[in-house]
Each structure stands twice: as structure tokens, then as C-alpha cells.
N, CA, C and O of each residue as an XYZ file, in Angstrom:
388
protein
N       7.010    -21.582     42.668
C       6.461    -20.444     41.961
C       7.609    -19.602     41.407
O       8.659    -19.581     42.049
N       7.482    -18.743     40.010
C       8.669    -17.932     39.584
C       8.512    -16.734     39.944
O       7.521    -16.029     39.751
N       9.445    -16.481     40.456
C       9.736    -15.258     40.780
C       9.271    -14.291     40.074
O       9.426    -14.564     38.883
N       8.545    -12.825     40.297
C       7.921    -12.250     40.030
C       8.936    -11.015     39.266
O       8.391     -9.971     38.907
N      10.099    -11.169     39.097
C      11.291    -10.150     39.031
C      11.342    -11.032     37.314
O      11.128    -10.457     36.247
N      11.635    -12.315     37.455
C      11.985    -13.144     36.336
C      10.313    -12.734     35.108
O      10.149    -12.305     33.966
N       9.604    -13.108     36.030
C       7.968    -13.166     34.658
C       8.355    -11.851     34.668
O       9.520    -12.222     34.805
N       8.469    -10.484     34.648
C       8.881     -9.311     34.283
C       9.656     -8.986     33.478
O       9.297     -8.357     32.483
N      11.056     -9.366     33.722
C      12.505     -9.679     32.413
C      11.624    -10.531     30.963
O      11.565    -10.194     29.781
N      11.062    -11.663     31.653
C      10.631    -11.946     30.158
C       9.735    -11.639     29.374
O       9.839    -11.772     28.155
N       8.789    -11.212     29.928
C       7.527    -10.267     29.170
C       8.457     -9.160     28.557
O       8.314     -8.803     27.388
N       9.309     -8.689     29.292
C      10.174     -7.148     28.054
C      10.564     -7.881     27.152
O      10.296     -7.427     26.040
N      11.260     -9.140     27.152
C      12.154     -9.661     26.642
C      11.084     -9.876     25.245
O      11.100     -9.246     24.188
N      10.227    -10.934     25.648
C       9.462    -11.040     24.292
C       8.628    -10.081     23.678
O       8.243    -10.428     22.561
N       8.101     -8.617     24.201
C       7.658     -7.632     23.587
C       9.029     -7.237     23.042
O       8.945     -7.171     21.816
N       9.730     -7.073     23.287
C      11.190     -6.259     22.600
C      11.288     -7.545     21.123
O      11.005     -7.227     19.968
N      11.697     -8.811     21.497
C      11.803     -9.801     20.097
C      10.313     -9.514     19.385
O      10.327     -9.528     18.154
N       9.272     -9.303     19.916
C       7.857     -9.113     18.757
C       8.330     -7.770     18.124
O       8.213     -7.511     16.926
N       8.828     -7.018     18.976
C       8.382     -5.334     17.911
C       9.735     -5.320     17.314
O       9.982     -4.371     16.570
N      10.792     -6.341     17.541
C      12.152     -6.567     16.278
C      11.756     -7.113     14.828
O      11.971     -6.788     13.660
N      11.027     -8.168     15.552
C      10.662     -8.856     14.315
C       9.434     -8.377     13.692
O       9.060     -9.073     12.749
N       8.593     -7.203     14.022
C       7.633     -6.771     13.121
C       8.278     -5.685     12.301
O       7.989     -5.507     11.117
N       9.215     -4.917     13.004
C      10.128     -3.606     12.446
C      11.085     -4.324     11.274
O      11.221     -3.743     10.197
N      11.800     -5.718     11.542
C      12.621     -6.446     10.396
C      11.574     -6.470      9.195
O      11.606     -5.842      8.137
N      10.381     -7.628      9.803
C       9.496     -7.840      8.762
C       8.850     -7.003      7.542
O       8.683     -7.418      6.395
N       8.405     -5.252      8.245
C       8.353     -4.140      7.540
C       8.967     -3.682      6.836
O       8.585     -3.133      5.802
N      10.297     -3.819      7.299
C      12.135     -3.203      6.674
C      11.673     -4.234      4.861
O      11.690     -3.971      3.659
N      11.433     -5.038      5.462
C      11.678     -6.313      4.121
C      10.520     -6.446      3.228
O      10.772     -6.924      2.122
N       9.354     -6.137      3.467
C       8.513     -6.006      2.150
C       9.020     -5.355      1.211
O       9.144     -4.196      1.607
N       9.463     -5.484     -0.042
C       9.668     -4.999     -1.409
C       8.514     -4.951     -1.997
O       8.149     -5.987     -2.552
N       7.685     -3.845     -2.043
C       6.878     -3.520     -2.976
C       7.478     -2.290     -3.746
O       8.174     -1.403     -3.253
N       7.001     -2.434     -5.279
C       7.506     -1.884     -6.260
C       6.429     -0.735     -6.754
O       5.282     -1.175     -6.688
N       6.489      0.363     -7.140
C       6.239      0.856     -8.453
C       4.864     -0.265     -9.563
O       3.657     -0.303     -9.801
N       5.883     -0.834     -9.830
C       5.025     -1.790    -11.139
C       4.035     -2.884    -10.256
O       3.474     -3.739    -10.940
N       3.849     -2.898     -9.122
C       2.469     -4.286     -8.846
C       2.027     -3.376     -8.397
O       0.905     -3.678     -7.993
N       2.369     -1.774     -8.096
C       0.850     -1.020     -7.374
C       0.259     -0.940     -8.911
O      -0.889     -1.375     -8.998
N       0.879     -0.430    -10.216
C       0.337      0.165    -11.156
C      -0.364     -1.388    -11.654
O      -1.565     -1.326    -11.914
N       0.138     -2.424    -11.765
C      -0.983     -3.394    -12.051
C      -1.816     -3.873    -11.214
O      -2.599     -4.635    -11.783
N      -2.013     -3.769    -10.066
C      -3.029     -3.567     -9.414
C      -3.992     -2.751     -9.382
O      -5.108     -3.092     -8.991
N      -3.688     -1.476     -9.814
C      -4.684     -0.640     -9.953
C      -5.206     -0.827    -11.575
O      -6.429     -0.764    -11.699
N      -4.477     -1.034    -12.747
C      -5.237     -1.319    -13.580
C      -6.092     -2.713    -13.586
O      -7.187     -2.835    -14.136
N      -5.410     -3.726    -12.888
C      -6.902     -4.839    -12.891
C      -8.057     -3.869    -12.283
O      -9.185     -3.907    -12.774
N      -7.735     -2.961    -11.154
C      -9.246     -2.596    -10.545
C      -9.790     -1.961    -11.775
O     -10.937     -2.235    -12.131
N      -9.202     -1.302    -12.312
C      -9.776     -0.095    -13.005
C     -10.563     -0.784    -14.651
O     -11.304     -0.315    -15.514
N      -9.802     -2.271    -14.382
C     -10.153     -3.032    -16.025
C     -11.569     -3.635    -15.425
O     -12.484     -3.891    -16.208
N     -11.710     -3.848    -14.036
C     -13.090     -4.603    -13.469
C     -13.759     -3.774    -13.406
O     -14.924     -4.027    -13.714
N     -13.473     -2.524    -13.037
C     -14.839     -1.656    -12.866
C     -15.421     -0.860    -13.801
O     -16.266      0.001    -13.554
N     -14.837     -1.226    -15.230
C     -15.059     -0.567    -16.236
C     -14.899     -1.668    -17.448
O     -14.862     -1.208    -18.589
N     -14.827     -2.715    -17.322
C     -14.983     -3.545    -18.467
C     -14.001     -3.241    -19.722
O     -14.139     -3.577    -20.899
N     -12.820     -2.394    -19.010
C     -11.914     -2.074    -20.367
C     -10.709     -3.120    -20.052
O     -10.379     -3.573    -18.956
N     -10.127     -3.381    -21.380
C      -9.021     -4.260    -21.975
C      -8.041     -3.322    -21.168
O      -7.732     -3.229    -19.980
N      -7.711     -2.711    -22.254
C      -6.653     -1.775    -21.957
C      -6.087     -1.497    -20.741
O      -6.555     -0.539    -20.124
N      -5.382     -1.983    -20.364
C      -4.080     -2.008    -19.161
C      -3.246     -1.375    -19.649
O      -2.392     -1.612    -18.794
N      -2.576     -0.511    -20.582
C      -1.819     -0.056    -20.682
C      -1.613      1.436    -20.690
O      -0.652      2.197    -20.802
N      -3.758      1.600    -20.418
C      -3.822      3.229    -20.186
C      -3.558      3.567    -19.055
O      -3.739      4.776    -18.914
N      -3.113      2.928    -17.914
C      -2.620      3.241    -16.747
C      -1.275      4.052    -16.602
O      -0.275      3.561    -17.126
N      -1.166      5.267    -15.928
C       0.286      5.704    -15.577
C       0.328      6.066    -14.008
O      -0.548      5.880    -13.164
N       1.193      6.455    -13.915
C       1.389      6.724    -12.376
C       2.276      8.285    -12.367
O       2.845      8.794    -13.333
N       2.182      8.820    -10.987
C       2.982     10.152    -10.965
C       3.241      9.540     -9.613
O       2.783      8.564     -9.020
N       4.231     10.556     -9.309
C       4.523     10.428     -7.495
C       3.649     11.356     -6.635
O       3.223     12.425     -7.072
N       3.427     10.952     -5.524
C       1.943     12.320     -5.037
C       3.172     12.231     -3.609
O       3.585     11.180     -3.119
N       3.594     13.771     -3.134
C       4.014     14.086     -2.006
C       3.307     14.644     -1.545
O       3.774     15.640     -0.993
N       1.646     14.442     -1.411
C       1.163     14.915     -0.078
C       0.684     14.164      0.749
O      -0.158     13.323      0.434
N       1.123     14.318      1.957
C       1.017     13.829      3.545
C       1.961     12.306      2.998
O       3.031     12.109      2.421
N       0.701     11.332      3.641
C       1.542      9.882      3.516
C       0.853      8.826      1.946
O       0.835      7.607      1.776
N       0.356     10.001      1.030
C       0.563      9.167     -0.365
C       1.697      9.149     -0.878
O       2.547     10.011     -0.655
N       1.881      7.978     -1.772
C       2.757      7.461     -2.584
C       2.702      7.240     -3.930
O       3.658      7.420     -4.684
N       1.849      6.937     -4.193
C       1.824      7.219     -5.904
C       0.072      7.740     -6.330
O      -0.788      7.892     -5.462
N      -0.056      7.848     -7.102
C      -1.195      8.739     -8.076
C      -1.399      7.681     -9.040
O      -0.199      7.418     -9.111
N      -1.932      6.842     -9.854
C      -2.253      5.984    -11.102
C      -3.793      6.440    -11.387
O      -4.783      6.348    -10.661
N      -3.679      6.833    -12.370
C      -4.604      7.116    -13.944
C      -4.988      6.152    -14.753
O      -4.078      5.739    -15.472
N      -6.106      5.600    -14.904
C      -6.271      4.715    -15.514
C      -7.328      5.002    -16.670
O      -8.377      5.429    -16.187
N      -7.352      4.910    -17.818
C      -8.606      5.567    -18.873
C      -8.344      6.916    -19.486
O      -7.324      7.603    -19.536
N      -9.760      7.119    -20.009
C      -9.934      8.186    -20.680
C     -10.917      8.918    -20.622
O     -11.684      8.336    -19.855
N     -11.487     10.053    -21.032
C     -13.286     10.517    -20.967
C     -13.563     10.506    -19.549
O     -13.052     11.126    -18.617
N     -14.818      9.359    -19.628
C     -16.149      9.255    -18.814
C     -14.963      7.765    -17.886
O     -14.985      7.582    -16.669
N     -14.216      7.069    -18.724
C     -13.830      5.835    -18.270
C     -12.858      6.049    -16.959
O     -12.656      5.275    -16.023
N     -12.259      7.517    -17.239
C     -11.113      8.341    -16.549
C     -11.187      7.914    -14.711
O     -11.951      8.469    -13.921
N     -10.498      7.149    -14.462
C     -10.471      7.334    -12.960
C      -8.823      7.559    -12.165
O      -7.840      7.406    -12.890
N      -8.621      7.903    -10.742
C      -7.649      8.054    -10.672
C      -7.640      7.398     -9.122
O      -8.630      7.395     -8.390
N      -6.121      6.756     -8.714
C      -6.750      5.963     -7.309
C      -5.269      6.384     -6.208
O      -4.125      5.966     -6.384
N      -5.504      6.848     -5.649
C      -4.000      7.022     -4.553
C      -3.726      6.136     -4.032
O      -4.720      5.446     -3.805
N      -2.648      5.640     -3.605
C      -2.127      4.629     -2.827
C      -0.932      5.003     -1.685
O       0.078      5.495     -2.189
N      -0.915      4.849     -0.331
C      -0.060      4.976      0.025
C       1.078      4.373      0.256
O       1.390      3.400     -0.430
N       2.099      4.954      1.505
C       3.657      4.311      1.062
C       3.072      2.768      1.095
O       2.718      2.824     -0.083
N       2.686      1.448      1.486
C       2.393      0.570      1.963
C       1.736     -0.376      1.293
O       1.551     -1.570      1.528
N       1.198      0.791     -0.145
C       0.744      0.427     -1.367
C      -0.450      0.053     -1.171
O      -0.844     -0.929     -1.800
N      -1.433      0.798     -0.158
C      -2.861      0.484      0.038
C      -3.471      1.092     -0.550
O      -2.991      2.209     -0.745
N      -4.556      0.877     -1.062
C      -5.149      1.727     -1.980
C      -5.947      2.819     -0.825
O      -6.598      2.412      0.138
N      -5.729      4.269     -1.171
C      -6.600      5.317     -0.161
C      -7.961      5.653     -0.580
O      -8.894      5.730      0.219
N      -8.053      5.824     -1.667
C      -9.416      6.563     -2.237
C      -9.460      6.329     -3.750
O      -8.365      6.571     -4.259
N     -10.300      5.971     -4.535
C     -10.601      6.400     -5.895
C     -10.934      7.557     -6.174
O     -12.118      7.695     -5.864
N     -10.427      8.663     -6.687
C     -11.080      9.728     -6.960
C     -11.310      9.717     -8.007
O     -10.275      9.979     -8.621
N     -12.687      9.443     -9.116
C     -13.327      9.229    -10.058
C     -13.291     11.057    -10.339
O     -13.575     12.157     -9.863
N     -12.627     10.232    -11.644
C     -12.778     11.845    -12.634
C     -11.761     12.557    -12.490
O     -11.632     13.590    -13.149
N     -10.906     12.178    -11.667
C      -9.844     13.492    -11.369
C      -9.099     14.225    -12.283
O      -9.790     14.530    -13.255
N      -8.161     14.554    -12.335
C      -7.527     15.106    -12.952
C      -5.803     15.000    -12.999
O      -5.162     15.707    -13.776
């Protein structure tokens, strides 16, 4: 039977290598600027049947843990979608401003 001192050392051992390699793995996603803003204009071209991808812009939003702001449209078509750092989309806020 193993020693009960040893199954202890290695359970730290491999929680310590899992939360290295999830903290590396995080470090290393490169997401950009430009695939949140085309991501949000495909949504915004599906849910509105518009061409135009190029009415999309983006601002930077510093409140709490958003990351960017993208605008997509015009009028009635006008929507706006937050995304945070992680580039998830948070909310559509239809109509905003």
C-alpha cells in the first residue's frame, strides 16, 4: 500500500501542474480587437438581415469587467452588444446609444 504522506505530495503536485497549465493556457489566448468586431457584426448581419458589415464600430467600455462596446447599424436596425475582457458577448443592448 502507498504511503499516505506520498498520495498527498502528489495530489498538490498535480493540482499545482493543472492550475499552471490553465493560468499558461489563459496567458496565451490572443484574442484581438478585430474577431470580437466581426463577430459581432455576423450577429448583428443575422439578426437583422443586413449586408453591411462595415456599419460596425467599436469604443473601449471601462466599466467593471467590459471590454469593448460594438455598434452595429442605424435607425430602428441600431443595436449595440458588450463584450467582455474574454471576448464573451455580455448583453445586447438594443437601441443604445
Amino acid at each position: 500500500m502507498i504511503p499516505r504522506q506520498v498520495l498527498i505530495v502528489t495530489a498538490i503536485l498535480c493540482l499545482l501542474a493543472g492550475g499552471l497549465g490553465l493560468w499558461a493556457g489563459i496567458e496565451r489566448v490572443s484574442l484581438n480587437e478585430t474577431d470580437v468586431i466581426t463577430a459581432a457584426a455576423a450577429r448583428w448581419s443575422a439578426e437583422t438581415g443586413n449586408d453591411d458589415l462595415s456599419s460596425c464600430v467599436a469604443f473601449p467600455h471601462s466599466a467593471g469587467e467590459m471590454w469593448l462596446e460594438v455598434s452595429c447599424g442605424m435607425g430602428q436596425d441600431k443595436k449595440t452588444y458588450l463584450f467582455d475582457k474574454r471576448g464573451r458577448l455580455v448583453t445586447p443592448d438594443e437601441g443604445a446609444t
